[in-house]
C-alpha positions in Angstrom: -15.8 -22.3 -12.0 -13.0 -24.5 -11.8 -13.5 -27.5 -8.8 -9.9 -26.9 -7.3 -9.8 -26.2 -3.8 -7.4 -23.4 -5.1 -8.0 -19.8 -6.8 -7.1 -20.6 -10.2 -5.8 -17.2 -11.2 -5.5 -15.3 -15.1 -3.2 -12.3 -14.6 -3.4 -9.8 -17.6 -0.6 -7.9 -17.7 3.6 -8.2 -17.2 4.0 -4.7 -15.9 5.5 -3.5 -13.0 1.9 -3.8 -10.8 1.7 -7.7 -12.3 5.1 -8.7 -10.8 3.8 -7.4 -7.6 0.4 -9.4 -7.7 2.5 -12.3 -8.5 4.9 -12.3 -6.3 1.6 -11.9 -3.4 -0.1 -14.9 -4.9 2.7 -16.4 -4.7 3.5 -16.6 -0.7 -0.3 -17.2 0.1 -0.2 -20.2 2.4 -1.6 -23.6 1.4 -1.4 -22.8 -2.3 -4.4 -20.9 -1.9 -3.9 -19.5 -5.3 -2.8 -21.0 -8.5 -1.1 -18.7 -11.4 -2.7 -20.7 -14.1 -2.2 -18.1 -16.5 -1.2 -14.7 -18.1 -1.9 -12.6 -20.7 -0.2 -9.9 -22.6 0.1 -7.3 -25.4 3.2 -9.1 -26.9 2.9 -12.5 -26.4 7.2 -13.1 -25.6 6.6 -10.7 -22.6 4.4 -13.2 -21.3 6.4 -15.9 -22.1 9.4 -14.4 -19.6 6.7 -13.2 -17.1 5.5 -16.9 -16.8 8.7 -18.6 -16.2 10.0 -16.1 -13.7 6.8 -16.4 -11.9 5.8 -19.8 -12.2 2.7 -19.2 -14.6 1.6 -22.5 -15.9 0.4 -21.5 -19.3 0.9 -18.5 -21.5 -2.4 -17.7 -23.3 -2.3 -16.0 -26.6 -4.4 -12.8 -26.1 -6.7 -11.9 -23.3 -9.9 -13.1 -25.1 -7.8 -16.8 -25.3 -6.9 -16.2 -21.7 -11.0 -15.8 -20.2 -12.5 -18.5 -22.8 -10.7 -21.5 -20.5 -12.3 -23.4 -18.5 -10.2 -23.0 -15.5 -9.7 -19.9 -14.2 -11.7 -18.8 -11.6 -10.4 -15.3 -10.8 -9.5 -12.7 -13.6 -6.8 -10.1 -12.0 -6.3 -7.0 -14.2 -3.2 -5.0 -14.3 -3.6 -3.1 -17.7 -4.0 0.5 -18.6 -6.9 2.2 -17.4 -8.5 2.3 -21.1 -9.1 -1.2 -21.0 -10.7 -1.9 -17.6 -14.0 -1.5 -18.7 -13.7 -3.8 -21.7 -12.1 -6.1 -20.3 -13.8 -6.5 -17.0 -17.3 -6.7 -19.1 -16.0 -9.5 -21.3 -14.4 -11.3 -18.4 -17.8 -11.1 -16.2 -20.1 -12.4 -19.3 -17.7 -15.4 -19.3 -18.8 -16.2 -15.5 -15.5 -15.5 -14.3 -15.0 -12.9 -11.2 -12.8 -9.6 -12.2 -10.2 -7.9 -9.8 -9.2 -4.5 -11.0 -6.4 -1.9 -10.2 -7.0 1.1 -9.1 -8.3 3.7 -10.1 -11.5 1.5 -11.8 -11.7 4.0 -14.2 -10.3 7.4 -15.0 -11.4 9.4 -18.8 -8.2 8.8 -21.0 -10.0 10.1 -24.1 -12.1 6.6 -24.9 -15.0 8.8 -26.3 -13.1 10.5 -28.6 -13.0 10.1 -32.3 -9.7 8.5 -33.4 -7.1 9.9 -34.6 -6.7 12.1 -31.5 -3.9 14.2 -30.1 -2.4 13.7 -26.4 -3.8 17.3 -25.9 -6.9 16.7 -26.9 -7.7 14.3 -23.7 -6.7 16.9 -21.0 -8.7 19.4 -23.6 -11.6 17.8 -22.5 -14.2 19.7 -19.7 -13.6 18.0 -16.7 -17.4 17.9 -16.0 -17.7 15.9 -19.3 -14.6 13.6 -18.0 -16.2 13.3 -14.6 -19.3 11.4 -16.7 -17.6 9.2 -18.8 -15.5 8.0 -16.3 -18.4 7.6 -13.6 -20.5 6.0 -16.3 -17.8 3.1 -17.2 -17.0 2.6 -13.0 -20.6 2.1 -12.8 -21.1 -0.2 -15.9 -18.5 -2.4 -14.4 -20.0 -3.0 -11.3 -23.5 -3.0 -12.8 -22.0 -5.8 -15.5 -20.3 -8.3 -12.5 -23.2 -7.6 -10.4 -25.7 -9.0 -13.1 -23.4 -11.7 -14.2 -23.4 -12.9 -10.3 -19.3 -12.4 -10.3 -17.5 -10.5 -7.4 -15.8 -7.0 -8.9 -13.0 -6.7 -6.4 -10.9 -3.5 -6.0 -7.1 -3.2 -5.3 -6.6 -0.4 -3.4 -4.0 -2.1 -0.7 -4.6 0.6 2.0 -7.5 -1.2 3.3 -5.4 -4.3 3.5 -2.4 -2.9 5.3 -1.8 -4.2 8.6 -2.1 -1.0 10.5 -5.1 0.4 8.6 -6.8 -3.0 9.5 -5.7 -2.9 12.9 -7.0 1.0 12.7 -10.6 -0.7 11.5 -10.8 -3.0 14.6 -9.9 -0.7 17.3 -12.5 2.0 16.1 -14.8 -0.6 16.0 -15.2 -0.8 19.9 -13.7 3.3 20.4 -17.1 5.2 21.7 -16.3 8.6 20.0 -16.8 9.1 16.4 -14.0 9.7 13.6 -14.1 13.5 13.2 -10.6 14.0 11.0 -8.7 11.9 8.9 -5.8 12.7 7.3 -3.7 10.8 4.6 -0.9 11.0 2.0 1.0 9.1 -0.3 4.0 11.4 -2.1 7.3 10.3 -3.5 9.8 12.2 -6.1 7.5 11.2 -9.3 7.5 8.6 -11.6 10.2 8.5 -15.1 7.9 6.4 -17.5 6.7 9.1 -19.9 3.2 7.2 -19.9 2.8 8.9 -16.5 3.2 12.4 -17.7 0.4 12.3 -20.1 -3.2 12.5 -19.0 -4.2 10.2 -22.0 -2.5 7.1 -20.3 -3.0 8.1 -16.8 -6.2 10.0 -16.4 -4.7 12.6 -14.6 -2.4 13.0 -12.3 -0.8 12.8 -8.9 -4.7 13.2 -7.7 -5.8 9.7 -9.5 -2.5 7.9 -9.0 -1.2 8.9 -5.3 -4.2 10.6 -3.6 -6.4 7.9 -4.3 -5.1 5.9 -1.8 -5.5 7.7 0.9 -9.2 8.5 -0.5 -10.5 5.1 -0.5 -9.0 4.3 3.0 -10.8 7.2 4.5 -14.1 6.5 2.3 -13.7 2.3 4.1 -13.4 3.7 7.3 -16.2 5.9 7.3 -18.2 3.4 5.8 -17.5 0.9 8.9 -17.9 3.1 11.4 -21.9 4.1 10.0 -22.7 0.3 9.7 -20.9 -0.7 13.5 -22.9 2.6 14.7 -26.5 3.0 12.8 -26.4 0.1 10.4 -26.1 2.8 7.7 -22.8 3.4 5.8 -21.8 7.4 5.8 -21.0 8.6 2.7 -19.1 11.7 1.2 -21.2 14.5 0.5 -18.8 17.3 -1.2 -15.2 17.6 -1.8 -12.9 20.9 -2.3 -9.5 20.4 -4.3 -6.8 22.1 -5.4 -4.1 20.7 -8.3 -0.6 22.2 -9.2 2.3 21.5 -11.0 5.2 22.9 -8.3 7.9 20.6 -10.4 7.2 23.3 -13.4 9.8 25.7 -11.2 12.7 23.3 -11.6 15.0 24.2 -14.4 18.1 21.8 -13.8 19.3 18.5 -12.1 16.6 17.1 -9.4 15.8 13.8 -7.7 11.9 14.9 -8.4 10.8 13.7 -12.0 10.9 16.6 -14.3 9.1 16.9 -17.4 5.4 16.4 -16.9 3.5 17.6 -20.0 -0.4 17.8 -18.9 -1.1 15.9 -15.6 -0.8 17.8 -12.1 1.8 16.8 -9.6 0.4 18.2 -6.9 -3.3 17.7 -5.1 -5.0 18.3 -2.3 -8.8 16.8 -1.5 -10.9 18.2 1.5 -13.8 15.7 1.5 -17.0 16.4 3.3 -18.9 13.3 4.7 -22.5 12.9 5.4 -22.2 13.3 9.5 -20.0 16.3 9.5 -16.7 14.9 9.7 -13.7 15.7 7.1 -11.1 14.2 5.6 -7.8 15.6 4.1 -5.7 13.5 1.8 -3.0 14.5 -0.5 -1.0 13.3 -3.4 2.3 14.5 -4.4 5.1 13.8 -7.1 7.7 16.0 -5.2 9.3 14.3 -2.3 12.7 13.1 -2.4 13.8 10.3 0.1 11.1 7.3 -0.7 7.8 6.8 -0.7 5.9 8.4 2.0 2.6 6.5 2.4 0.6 7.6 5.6 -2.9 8.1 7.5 -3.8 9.5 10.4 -7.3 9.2 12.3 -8.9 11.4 15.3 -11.2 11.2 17.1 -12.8 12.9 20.5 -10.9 10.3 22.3 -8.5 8.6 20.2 -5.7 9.6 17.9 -4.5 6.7 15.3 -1.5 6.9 12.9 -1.1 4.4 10.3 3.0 4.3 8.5 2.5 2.1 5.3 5.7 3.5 4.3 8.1 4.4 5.6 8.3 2.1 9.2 11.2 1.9 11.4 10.8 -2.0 11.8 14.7 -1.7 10.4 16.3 1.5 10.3 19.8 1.3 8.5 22.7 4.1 8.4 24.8 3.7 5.1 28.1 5.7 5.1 28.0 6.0 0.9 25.3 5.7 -1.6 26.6 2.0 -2.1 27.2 0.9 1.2 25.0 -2.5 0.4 25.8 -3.0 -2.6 22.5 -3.1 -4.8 20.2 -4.2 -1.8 16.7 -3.0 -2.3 15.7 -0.3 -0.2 12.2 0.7 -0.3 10.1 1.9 -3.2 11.3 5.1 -4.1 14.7 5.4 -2.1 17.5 6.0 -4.5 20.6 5.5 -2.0 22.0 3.6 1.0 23.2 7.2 2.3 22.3 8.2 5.4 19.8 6.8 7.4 16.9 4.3 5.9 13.7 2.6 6.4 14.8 -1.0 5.3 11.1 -2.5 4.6 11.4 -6.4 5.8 8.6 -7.1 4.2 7.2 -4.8 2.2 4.1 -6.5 0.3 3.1 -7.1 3.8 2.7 -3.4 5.4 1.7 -2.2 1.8 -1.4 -4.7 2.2 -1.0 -6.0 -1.3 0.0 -9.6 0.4 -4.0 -9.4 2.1 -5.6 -7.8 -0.6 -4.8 -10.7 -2.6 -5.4 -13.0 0.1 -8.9 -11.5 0.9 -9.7 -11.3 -3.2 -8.5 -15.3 -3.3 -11.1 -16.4 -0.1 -14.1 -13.7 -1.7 -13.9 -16.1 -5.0 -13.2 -19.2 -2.7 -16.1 -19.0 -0.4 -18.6 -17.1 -2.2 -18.4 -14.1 -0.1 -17.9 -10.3 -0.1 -14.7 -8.9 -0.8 -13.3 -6.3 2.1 -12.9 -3.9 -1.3 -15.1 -4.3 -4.0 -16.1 -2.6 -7.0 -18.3 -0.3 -5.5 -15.7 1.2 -3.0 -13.7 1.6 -6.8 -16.8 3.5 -8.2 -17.4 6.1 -4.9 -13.5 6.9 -5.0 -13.9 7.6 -8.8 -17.2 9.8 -7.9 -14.6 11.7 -5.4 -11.6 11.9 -7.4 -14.0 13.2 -10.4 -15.5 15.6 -8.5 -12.1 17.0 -7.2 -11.1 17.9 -10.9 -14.1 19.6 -11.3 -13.9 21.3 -7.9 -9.9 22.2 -8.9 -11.1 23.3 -12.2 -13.8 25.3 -11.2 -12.5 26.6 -7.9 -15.6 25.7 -6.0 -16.9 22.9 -3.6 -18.5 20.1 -6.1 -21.1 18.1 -4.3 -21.1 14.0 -5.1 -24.6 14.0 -5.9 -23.4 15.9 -9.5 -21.6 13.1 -10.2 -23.9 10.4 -10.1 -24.2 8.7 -13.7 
């Protein structure tokens, strides 16, 4: 580990999720992090990504990138075929590993090359659900014997009002009985998304996750503040569609989705009765829509990732400011908006990477680690196999 009183930080990956990681280490006060330096497929990518970052060095290939000698934190922002690999070889070379969600997702690495897109989403989804629950759990078996923190980016748990969520539950005398939680927008246009063999599914593993790890955090909080025991998910019911399929002309919602749902819903079952809802959906027009909401006997909480109204803005034409960013998602200045001041901030992506910097800084627990990433691939799993088979699928069938 490097000496520096600063996170020395190897990002893998220029993509669209590596600008964003970035641009958070970036604004982290004190120059608690230091881009020291990135990795790519093709090595001018990387070049560009480092000088409009501020990236002190380029390395040649990721395997160049982990043998230095100064980077203490390892932040991966590649497709989901590689997170195993890569997060194995990163933890045997004593460095600690942050991985995008989801941890792991079956994108056909079993399979006997040369393979067919179809072939992935051929596959039995009970089959899927083990090879994907088998590399999440080699991950966090490989850190954990390498003594390295696995850290997890899902943002929810970072985002200002989830946190704040956390704190006041933990002093609220009556238990969580309902959550529910959603993240939709009108789909995404890269053609990798469309295919299960890049993605490892759809809108269930991309959008619904989020909401399915927040819910799986909070639930885990309130057993340790109230028995010293976390509660877990028990069983999950869940239902996939394609509604897009029905459109046949122009549309703001991404068309042309060859195997991958864009529609899911995920009734999860915890361990003290309570239930949880969350849904993910590739067919809503206007932005992202990035919500949860908690009751309780008592109490009823609701957290607005996206959109807020900390600036609401009415736009006579589509171009009324010019090419001013919006919010993720929006496509026009028309109408009213949600103008995001800061969005990295409500997202949680800005403390996510602040909470994965002090983890690897002081030695301690990350507030999402690897093995929050390995129970929300256990759920999502199961909810294939529960939407394939049209049945409730009890966790314990996915354990490795």
């Amino acid at each position: 580990m490097s000496q520096s009183p600063s996170c020395r930080v190897g990002l893998v990956g220029t993509g669209f999720l590596a600008r964003i990681r970035a641009r958070c280490y970036g604004q982290l006060p004190g120059g608690g992090a230091v881009l020291a330096a990135v990795a790519s497929r093709e090595l001018g990518s990387a070049e560009s990504f480092a000088a409009e970052h501020g990236v002190e060095q380029v390395a040649e290939s990721f395997e160049a990138l982990i043998a230095r000698d100064d980077i203490d934190l390892v932040d991966l922002c590649v497709p989901n075929h590689l997170h195993r690999s890569f997060t194995e070889a990163a933890a045997s070379a004593g460095i600690a590993v942050a991985c995008t969600k989801p941890l792991t997702a079956y994108v056909g690495q079993d399979l006997d090359e040369p393979f067919e897109d179809a072939d992935v989403s051929a596959v039995d989804p009970r089959h899927m659900a083990k090879v994907a629950v088998g590399d999440a759990g080699a991950m966090v078996r490989a850190c954990r014997e390498a003594g390295v923190p696995l850290l997890y980016g899902e943002n929810w748990v970072h985002a200002p009002s989830v946190r704040r969520a956390a704190e006041l539950l933990k002093t609220h005398e009556s238990p969580i009985l309902d959550m529910r939680g959603w993240e939709c927008h009108n789909g995404s246009h890269s053609p990798y998304s469309k295919l299960w063999r890049y993605t490892g599914g759809g809108s269930l593993v991309r959008l619904a996750a989020h909401p399915i790890g927040a819910m799986v955090h909070l639930k885990e909080l309130e057993g340790l503040a109230r028995s010293g025991e976390p509660i877990r998910a028990v069983s999950v019911t869940a239902d996939t569609a394609n509604p897009t399929a029905l459109l046949n002309g122009p549309s703001s919602v991404a068309q042309g989705w060859v195997d991958v749902e864009t529609w899911a819903s995920v009734s999860i079952a915890f361990s003290d009765g309570s239930r949880g809802l969350a849904l993910g959906a590739d067919t809503m027009v206007g932005g992202m829509q990035s919500r949860l909401v908690v009751l309780t006997g008592n109490g009823h909480l609701e957290c607005n990732l996206s959109p807020h109204d900390a600036l609401r803005g009415f736009g006579s034409e589509a171009n009324s400011f010019g090419d001013s960013y919006v919010m993720e998602k929006a496509g026009s200045h028309a109408g009213w908006n949600s103008y995001l001041p800061q969005e990295d901030h409500s997202s949680g992506h800005i403390a996510m990477c602040a909470d994965f910097v002090a983890a690897v800084s002081e030695g301690r627990d990350a507030c999402s680690t690897g093995e929050l990433g390995l129970e929300v691939t256990r759920i999502v799993s199961a909810a294939y196999c529960s939407a394939s088979e049209g049945r409730r699928v009890k966790l314990e069938e996915m354990n490795e």
